[in-house]
C-alpha positions in Angstrom: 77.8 -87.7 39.1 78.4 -84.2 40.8 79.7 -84.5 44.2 78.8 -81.5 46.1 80.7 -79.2 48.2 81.7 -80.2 52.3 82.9 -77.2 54.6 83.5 -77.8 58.2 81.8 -75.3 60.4 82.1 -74.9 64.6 78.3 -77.6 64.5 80.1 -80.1 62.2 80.4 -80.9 58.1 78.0 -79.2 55.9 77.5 -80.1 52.4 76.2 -77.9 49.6 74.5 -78.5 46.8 75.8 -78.3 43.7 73.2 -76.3 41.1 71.0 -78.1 39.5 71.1 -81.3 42.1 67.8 -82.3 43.4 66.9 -81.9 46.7 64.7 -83.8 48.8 62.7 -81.1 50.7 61.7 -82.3 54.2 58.3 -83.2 54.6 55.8 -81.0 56.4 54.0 -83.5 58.6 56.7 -85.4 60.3 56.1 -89.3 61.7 54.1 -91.5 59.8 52.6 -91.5 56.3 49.6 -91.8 57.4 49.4 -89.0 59.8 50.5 -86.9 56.4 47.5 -88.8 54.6 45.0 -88.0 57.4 45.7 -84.3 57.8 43.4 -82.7 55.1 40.8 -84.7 56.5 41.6 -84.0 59.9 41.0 -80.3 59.4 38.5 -80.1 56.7 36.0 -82.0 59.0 37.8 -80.3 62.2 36.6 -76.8 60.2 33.6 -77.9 58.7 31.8 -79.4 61.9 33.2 -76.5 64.1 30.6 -73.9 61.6 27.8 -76.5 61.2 27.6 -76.8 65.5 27.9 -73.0 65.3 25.0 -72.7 63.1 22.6 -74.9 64.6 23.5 -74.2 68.2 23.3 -70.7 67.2 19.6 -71.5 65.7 18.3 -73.2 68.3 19.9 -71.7 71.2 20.3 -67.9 70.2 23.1 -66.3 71.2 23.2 -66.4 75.6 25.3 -66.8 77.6 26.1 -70.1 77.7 26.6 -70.3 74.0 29.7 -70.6 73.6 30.0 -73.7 75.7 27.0 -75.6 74.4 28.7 -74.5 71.3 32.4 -76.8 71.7 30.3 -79.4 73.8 28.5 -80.4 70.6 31.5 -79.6 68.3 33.6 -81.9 70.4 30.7 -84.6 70.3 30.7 -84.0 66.6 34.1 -84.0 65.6 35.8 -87.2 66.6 32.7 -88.6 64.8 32.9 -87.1 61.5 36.4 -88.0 61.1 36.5 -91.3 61.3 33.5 -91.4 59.4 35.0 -89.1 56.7 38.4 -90.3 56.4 37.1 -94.2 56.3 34.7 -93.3 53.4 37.5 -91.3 51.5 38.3 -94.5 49.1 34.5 -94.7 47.9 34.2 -91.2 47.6 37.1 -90.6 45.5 36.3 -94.0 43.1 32.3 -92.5 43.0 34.0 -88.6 41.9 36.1 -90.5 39.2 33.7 -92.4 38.2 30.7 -89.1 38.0 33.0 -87.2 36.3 34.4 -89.4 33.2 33.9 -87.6 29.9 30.7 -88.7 28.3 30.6 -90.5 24.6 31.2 -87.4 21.9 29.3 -89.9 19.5 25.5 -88.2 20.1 26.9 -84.8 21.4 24.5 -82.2 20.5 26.9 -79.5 19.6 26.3 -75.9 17.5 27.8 -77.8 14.4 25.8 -80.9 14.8 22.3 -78.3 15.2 23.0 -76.0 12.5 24.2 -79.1 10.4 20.8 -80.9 11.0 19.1 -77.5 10.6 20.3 -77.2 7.2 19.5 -80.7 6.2 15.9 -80.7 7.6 15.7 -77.2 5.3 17.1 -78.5 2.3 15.0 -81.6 2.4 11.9 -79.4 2.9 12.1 -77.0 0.4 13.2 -73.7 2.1 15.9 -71.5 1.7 17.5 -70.3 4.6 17.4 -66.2 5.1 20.8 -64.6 4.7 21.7 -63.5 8.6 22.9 -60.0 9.6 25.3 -62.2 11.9 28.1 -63.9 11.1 27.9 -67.6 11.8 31.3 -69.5 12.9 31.1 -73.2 12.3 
């Protein structure tokens, strides 16, 4: 195992890497894992609910002069509602996405093959010939 480098500075010991050693970065969020697994949430529904109370407010108010307030008044009244709400609901959501969007049985696709395949049969079994086409056809 590689041992890396220690230098003493005036602050104390410092150790370098040696290349190609991983490095843990430091995480972002500091504190808790779940303050890390909250955040999206926190300001996707912090953002999407401060436009939705702009909207309305702004559609049933007009713009005045006391828009601006009416229009934090409902976003805070909002807000501390939809994240609970959003964060707690997060589990089904995901399980109901994975669940909408698993790749359907190939076994009855309906694919350009499979047509033209079923095209010819259907014209050989009745008779026809099929008209030489001016475009090419890529099976």
């Amino acid at each position: 195992m590689q041992q890396s480098s220690v230098y003493t500075l005036a602050s104390g010991p410092v150790s370098l890497p040696v290349a190609g050693q991983n490095l843990r970065q430091p995480r972002v969020v500091a504190g808790s894992k779940s303050l890390a697994s909250m955040l999206p949430t926190i300001l996707t529904t912090g953002l999407v609910s401060l436009v939705a109370t702009a909207v309305l407010r702004l559609m049933w108010m007009g713009w005045g002069h006391d828009f601006v307030g009416a229009w934090m008044e409902a976003w805070l009244t909002v807000w501390p509602i939809a994240f609970p709400a959003a964060y707690i609901s997060k589990p089904l959501i995901n399980k109901l996405s994975r669940r909408l969007s698993k790749p359907v049985a190939t076994d009855h696709a309906l694919g350009a093959s499979a047509i033209m395949q079923v095209s010819e049969q259907a014209t050989a079994r009745s008779g026809l010939r099929r008209k030489p086409s001016l475009l090419p056809v890529h099976r």
